[in-house]
C-alpha positions in Angstrom: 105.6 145.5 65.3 109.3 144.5 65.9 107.7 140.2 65.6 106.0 140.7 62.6 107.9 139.4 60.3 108.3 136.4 62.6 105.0 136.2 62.8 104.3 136.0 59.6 107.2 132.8 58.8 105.6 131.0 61.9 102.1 131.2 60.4 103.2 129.6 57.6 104.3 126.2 59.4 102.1 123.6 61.7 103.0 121.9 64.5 105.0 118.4 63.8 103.1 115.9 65.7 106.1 113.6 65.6 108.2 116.2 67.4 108.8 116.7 71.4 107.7 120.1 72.8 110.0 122.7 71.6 112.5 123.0 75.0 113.6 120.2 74.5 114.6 120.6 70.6 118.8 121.8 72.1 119.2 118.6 73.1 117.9 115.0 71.4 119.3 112.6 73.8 117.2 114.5 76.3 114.0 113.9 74.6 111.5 112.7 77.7 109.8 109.6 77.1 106.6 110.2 79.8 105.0 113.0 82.6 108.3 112.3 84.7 111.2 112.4 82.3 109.4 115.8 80.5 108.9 117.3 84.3 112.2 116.7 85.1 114.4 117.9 82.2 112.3 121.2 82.0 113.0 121.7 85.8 116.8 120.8 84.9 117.5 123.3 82.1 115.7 125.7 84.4 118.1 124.9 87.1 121.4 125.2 84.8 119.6 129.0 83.6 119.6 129.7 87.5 122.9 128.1 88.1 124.9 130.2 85.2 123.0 133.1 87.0 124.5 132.3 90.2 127.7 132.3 89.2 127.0 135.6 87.0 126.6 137.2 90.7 128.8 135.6 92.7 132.1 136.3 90.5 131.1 139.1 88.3 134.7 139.7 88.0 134.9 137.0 85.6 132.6 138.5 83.4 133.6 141.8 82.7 134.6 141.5 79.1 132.6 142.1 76.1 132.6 140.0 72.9 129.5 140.7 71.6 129.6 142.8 68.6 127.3 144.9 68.1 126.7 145.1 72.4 123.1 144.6 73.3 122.8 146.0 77.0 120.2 143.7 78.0 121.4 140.3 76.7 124.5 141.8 78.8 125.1 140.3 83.1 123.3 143.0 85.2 125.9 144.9 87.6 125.1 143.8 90.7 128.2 144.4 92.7 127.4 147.2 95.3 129.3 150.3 94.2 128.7 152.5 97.5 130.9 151.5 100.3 130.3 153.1 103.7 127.6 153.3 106.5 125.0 155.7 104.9 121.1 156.3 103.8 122.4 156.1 99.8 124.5 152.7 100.4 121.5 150.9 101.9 119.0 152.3 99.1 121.5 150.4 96.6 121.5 147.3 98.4 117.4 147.5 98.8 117.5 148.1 94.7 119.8 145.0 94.4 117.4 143.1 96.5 120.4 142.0 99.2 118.2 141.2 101.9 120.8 140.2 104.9 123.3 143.1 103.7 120.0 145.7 103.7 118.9 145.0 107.3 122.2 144.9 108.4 123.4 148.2 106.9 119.7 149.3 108.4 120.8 148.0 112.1 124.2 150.1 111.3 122.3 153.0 110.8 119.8 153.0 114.0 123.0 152.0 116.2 124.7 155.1 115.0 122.1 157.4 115.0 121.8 158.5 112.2 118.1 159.1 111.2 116.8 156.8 108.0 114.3 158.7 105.9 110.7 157.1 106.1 110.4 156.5 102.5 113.5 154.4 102.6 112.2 152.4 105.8 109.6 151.5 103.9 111.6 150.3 100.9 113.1 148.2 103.3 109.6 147.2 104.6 108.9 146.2 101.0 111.9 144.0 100.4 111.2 142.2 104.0 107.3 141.4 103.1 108.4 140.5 100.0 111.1 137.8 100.3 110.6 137.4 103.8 113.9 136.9 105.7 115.4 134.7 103.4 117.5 135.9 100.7 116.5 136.5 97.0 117.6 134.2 94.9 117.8 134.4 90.8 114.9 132.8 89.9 112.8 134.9 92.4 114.0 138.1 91.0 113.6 136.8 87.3 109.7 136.9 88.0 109.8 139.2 90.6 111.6 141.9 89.5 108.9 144.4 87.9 106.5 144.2 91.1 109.5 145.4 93.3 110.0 148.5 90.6 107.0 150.2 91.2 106.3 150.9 95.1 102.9 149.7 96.0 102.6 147.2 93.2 105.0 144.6 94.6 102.6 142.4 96.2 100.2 142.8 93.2 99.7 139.5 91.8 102.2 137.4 94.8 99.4 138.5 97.2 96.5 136.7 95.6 98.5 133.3 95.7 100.0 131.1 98.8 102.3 129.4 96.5 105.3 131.0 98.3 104.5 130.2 101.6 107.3 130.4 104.3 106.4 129.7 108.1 105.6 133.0 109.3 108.4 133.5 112.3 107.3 135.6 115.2 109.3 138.6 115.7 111.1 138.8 112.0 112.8 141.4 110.6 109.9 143.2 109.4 108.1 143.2 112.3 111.1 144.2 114.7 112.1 147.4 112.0 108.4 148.2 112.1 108.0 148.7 115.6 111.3 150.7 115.9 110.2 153.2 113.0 109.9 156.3 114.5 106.7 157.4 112.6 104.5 155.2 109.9 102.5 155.9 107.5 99.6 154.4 105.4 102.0 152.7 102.9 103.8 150.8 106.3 100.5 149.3 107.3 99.6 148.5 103.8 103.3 146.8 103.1 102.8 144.7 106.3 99.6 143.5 105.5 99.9 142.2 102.4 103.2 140.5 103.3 101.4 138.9 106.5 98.8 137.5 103.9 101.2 136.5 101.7 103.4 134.4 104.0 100.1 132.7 105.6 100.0 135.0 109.1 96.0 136.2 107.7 95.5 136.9 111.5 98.0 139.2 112.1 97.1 141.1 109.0 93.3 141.5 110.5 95.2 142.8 113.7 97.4 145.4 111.3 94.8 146.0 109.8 92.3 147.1 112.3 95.7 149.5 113.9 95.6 150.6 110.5 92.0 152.1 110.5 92.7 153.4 114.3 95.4 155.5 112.7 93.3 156.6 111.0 95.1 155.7 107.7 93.1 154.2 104.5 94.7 151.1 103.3 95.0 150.9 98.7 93.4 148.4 96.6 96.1 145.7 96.6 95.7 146.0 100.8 92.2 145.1 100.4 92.7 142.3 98.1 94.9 140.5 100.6 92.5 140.9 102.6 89.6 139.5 101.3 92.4 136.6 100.2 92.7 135.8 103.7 89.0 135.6 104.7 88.3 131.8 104.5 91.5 131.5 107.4 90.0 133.9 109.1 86.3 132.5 109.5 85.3 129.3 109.6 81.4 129.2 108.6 80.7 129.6 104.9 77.8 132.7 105.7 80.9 134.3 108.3 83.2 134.3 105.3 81.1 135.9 103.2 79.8 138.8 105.9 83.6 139.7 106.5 83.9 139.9 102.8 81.3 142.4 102.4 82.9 144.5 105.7 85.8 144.8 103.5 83.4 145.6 100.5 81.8 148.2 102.3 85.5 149.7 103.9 86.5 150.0 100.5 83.6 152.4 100.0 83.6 153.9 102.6 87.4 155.3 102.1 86.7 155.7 98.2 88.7 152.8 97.1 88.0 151.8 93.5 88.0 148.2 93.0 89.9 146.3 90.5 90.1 143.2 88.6 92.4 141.7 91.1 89.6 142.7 93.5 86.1 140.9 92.2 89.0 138.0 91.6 89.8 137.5 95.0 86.0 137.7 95.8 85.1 135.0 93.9 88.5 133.1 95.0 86.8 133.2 98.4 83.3 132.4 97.5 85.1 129.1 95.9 85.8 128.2 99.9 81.8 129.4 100.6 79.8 126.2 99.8 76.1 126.8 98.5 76.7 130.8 99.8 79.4 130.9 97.1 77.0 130.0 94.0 74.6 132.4 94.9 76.6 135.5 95.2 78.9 134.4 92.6 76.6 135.6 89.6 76.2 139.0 92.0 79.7 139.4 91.9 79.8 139.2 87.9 76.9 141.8 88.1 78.8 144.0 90.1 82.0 143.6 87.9 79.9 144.2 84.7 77.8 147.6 86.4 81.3 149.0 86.5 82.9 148.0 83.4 85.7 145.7 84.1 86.5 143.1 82.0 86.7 139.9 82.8 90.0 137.5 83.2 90.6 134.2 82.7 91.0 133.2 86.6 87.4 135.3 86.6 86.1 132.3 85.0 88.2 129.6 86.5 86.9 130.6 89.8 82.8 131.2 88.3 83.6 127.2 86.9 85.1 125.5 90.1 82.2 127.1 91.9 79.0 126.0 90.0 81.1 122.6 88.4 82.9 121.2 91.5 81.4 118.7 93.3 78.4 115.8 93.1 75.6 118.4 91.9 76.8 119.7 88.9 74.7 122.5 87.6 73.8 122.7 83.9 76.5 123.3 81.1 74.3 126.9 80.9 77.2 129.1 82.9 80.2 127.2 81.1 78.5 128.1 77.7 78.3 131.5 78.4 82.0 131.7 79.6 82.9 129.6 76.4 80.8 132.5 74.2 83.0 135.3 75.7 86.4 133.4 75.7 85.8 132.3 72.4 85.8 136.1 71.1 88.8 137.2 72.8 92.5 136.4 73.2 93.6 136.8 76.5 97.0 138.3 77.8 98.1 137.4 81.4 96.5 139.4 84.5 95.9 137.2 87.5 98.4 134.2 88.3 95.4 131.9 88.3 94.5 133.2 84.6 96.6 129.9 83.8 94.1 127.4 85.5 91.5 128.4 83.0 91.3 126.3 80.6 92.4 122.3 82.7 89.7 123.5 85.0 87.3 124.4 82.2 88.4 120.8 80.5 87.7 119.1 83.4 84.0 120.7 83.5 83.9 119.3 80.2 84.5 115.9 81.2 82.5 115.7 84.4 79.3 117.3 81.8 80.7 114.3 79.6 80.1 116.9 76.6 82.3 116.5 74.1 81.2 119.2 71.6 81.9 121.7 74.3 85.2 120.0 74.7 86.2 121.2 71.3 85.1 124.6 71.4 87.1 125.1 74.3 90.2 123.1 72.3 89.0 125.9 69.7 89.4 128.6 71.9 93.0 127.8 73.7 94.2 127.9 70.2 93.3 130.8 69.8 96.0 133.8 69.6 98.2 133.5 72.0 96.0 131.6 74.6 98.2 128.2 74.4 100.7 130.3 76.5 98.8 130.0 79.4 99.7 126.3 79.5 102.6 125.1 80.5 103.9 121.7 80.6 101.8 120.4 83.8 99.1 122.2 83.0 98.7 121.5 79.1 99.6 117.7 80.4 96.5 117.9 83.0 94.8 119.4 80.0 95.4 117.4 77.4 94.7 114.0 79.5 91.2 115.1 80.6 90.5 116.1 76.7 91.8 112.5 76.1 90.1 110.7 78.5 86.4 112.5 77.6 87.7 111.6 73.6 87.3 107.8 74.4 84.3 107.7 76.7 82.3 109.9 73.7 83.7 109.5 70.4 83.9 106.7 67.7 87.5 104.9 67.6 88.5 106.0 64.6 88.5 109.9 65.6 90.4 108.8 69.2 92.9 107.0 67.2 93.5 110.2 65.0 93.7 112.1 68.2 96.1 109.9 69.9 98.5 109.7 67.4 98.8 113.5 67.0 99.0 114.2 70.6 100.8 111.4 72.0 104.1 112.0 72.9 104.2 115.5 71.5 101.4 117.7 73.0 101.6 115.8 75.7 102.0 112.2 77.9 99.4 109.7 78.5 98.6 108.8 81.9 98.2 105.4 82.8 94.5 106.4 83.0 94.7 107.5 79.3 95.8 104.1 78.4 92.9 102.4 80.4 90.4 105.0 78.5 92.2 104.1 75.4 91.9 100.1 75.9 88.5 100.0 77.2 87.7 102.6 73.8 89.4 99.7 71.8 87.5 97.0 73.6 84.2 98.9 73.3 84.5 99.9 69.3 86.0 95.8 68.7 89.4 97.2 67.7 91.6 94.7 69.7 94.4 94.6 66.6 95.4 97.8 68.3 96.9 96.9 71.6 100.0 95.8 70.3 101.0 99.3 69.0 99.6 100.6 72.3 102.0 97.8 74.5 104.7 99.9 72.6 103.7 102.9 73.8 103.0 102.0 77.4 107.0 100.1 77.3 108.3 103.8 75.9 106.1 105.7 78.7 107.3 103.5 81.3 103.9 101.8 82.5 105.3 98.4 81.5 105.3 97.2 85.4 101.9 98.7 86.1 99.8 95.6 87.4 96.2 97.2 86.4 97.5 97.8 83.1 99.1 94.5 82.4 95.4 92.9 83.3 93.5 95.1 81.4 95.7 94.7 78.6 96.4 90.4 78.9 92.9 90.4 79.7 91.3 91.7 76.3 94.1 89.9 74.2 93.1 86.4 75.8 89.1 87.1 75.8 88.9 85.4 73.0 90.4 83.7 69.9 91.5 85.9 67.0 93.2 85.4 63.7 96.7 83.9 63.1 98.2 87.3 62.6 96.7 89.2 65.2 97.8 86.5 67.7 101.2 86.0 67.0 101.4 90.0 67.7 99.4 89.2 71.0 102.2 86.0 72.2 104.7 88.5 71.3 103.2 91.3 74.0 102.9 88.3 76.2 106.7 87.7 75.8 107.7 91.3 76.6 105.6 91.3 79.9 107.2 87.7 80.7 110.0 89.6 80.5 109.0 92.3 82.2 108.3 89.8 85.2 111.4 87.9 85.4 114.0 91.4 85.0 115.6 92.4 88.2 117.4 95.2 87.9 119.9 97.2 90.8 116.7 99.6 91.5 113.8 97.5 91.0 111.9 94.8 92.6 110.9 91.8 90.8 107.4 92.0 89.4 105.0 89.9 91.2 103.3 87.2 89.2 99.2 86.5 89.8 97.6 84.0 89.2 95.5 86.1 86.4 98.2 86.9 84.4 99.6 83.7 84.6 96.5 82.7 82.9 96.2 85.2 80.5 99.9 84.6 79.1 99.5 80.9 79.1 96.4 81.2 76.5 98.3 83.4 74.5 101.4 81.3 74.1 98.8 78.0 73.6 96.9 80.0 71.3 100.0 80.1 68.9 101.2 76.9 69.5 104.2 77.6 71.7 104.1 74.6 74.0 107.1 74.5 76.2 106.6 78.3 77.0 103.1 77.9 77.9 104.2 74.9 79.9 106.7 77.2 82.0 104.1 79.4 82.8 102.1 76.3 84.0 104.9 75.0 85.9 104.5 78.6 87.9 101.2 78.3 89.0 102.0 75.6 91.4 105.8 78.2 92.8 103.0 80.5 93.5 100.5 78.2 95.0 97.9 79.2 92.4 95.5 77.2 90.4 94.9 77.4 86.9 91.3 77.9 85.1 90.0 74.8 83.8 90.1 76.9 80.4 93.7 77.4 80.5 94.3 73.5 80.8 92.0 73.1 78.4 94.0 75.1 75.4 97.1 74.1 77.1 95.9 70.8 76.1 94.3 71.3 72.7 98.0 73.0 71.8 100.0 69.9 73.6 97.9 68.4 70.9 98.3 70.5 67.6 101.9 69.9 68.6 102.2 66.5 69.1 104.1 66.7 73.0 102.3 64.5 74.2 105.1 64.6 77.5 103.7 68.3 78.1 99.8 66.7 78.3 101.1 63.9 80.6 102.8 66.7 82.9 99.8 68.6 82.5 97.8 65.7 84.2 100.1 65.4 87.2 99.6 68.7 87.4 96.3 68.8 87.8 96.6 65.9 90.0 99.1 67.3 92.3 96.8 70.4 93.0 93.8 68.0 93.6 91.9 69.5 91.3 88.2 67.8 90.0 89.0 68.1 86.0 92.0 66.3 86.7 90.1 62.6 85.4 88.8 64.5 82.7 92.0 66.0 81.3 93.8 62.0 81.8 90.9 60.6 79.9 91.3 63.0 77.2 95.0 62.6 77.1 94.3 59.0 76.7 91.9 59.0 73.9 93.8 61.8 71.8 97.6 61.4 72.3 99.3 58.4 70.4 101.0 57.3 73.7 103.8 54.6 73.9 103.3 52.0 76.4 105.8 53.7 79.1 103.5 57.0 78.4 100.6 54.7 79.0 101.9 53.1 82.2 102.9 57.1 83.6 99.7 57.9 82.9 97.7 54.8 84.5 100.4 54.9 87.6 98.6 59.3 88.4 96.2 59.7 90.7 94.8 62.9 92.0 95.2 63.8 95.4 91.8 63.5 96.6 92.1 59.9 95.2 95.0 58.7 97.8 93.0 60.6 100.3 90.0 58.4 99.6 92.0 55.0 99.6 93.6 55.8 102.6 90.6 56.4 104.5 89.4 53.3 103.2 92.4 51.6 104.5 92.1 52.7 107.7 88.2 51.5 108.0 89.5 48.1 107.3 
């Protein structure tokens, strides 16, 4: 093995959980902070690949020199200047093997105008580019993972068939269809090649219609033909026990013209049977019969369509299936078959968390470690995967373990959510382990969820619940100063954060708490620029700090305050100013001269009666 040796030196080192994921090692001022910034600079260095390779094509005259020494051929730009020039049969077979759409079917339209006969093989090259890329033109990066399908003639639509990722609006009248109809004879490979690109680009009932031409040529369509078919059955039927009888038609054509079924085949079965309600779980386990009577082995996308079928929905079934499929996978290491091979294991988590069973959580963690099975994972995915593992972490286990977890994923296998941080508060709130949130505020200001309303309540909520120690609530008025902050910062692209009355609350106990007066007074003064009133709690601490440090102005204010808003407490609060400030006699006379508002409503009633 050539990667031995690098095998070996990679075995001997473990992951750095204080690292970013390794594309983004090139470049540490590009290190992404959350979800977005990770999603973004992947799909930028992917862009700059497909940019450099764009520029490769369009000037290859620029790169005709070789430095490289020794020369490695394949680390080498590919030629793809056309060398024949001319109208002919060999110069449009080039441009179809450079995958030049627009120069193929114009060269093609040459051809027929001066006619001069195009072999049928060739045609249905041509055929296979069209279906294929459709009318548009290839482009790098759909050559880079498309290039090995076109190579082998009948395989092209393997695995592109199976998914509508690439869907175009099907155009009446294309290219394909127009060179079609002008071919001069057709064979089995024609119909085939039409199908599975009218399946592919979302036209499922022309392909019915080609196909059923197909059989009245009396022409037998291959294995991949049949497998875009059975794709296309749920847009082809509407009722669940419809889809399932035109499955078996296929089933039984397939037979009938001595077809052997694949793996790609029993997968689109069961991709279909997904869309086929209850009719779906009880041919599903048929279907893994059938696949097992004839010796094929299962995929990953076998399972992840057996999973969303029996764990999808209100009436989960029992965790009996998933621990079967987590018995197999857990023997194996899996290499890529089936595109949906990589929704395996987020759709197998998220069983996990809807069975809220945490043990089989980890022998699924287990089993994606295994070999090479972490490829199948990339950065949405393992992000979708790793927060549904997170989130089932702090509903089931103690605090102490979802701590350990956290700080060895966070940030490096992946990005909390703001759900994650919810999980993760109410897990500290459940286990008593408030002392936390102030690491946690950190790490929701670096993730960018510092403006997140349901956050900031959660999170002022807990730390204002109740009294702490001295330490712990200095950290707390100092999280309550950032998301002050947080509020008053207007920048070019943002809005001003909203106060609420709630966190006005909730950040005036915390600065009371620690004895910083004038800044809990400020956020008293807001309540009334907000028209919001203040719990009688909040005046209450406000108070008992005015008191601890002796401002007796800020307890006076306070009074008018609660006078000015009419509120009931508002006597209370004035006799207890009274009895525990030291007031001078002008404080005295301020405080005698306040009367609430329902007060002057009262006298002036009276008034009036006289």
């Amino acid at each position: 093995d050539k990667l031995a040796v690098l095998q070996t030196l990679a075995s001997t080192v473990n992951r750095d959980p204080t690292a970013a994921h390794y594309m983004f090692q090139d470049d540490p001022f590009l290190m992404p902070r959350n979800a977005g910034n990770s999603r973004l600079f992947s799909l930028s260095k992917e862009s700059g690949r497909n940019a450099a390779k764009y520029i490769i094509k369009q000037f290859p005259q620029y790169f005709d020199k070789i430095f490289a020494e020794p020369n490695i051929p394949c680390l080498m730009p590919e030629a793809l200047t056309p060398q024949i020039e001319g109208v002919s049969e060999e110069a449009l077979k080039e441009r179809i093997n450079l995958r030049r759409v627009k120069d193929s079917v114009d060269l093609f339209d040459q051809l027929v105008q001066a006619g001069t006969p195009v072999s049928l093989e060739t045609t249905n090259s041509l055929l296979d580019l069209l279906c294929f890329y459709g009318d548009g033109e290839s482009t790098p990066e759909k050559q880079e993972g498309q290039k090995e399908d076109l190579e082998e003639p009948g395989r092209y639509l393997l695995l592109s068939s199976l998914t509508f990722s690439l869907f175009v609006d099907y155009r009446e009248n294309n290219n394909a269809e127009r060179i079609f109809k002008i071919m001069p004879e057709r064979n089995a490979h024609s119909y085939c090649t039409m199908i599975r690109g009218m399946v592919k680009h979302g036209a499922s009932a022309k392909a019915y219609d080609m196909y059923m031409d197909l059989l009245n040529e009396r022409h037998k369509a291959d294995v991949h033909t049949f497998n875009a078919l059975i794709t296309a059955v749920p847009y082809l039927k509407e009722r669940f026990l419809e889809r399932w009888e035109l499955a078996k038609v296929f089933l039984n054509h397939m037979v009938q013209q001595g077809v052997q079924p694949n793996l790609l085949t029993f997968n689109a079965l069961l991709k279909t049977l997904r869309r086929c309600g209850g009719v779906g779980r009880s041919m599903s386990l048929l279907v893994m019969k059938e696949m097992e009577a004839l010796d094929i082995e299962p995929s990953l996308a076998t399972y992840d369509h057996l999973l969303f079928i029996f764990y999808r929905g209100v009436d989960l079934c029992p965790p009996g299936i998933i621990l079967e499929v987590l018995d197999d996978v857990e023997k194996r290491s899996f290499t890529p078959q089936d595109p949906d091979d990589a929704n395996f294991f987020a759709t197998a988590m998220q069983a996990c968390c809807d069975l809220k069973d945490i043990k089989l959580a980890y022998r699924l963690n287990k089993a994606m470690e295994k070999g090479d099975n972490w490829k199948f994972l990339d950065m949405d995915r393992l992000n979708a995967y790793w927060s549904k593992f997170f989130s089932l972490l702090c509903m089931m286990e103690q605090i102490d373990v979802v701590l350990k977890w956290y700080k060895e994923m966070s940030l490096s296998v992946f990005y909390p959510t703001p759900k994650n941080i919810l999980d993760l508060l109410q897990a500290l709130d459940a286990a008593n382990h408030l002392e936390v949130i102030p690491s946690v505020w950190e790490d929701m200001k670096q993730l960018g969820f510092s403006r997140r309303q349901d956050l900031l309540e959660e999170l002022l909520s807990l730390m204002s619940r109740e009294q702490h120690p001295e330490e712990i609530q200095l950290a707390f008025a100092k999280c309550a100063d950032d998301i002050k902050a947080v509020h008053e910062q207007t920048g070019r692209e943002q809005a001003p954060l909203e106060w609420t009355g709630s966190v006005l609350c909730h950040v005036t106990l915390l600065f009371s708490r620690v004895g910083r007066t004038q800044d809990a007074w400020n956020m008293m003064e807001r309540f009334q620029q907000i028209n919001r009133i203040p719990t009688e709690q909040v005046m209450d601490e406000f108070l008992n700090c005015a008191k601890q440090t002796n401002c007796s102005d800020e307890a006076i204010k306070l009074v008018k305050l609660a006078a000015s808003l009419g509120l009931p407490s508002s006597q209370r609060l004035k006799s207890r100013t009274e009895k525990e400030f030291e007031l001078s006699e002008k404080q005295k006379k301020t405080l005698e001269s306040i009367k609430s508002d329902s007060d002057s409503s009262d006298s002036d009633s009276d008034s009036d009666s006289d």
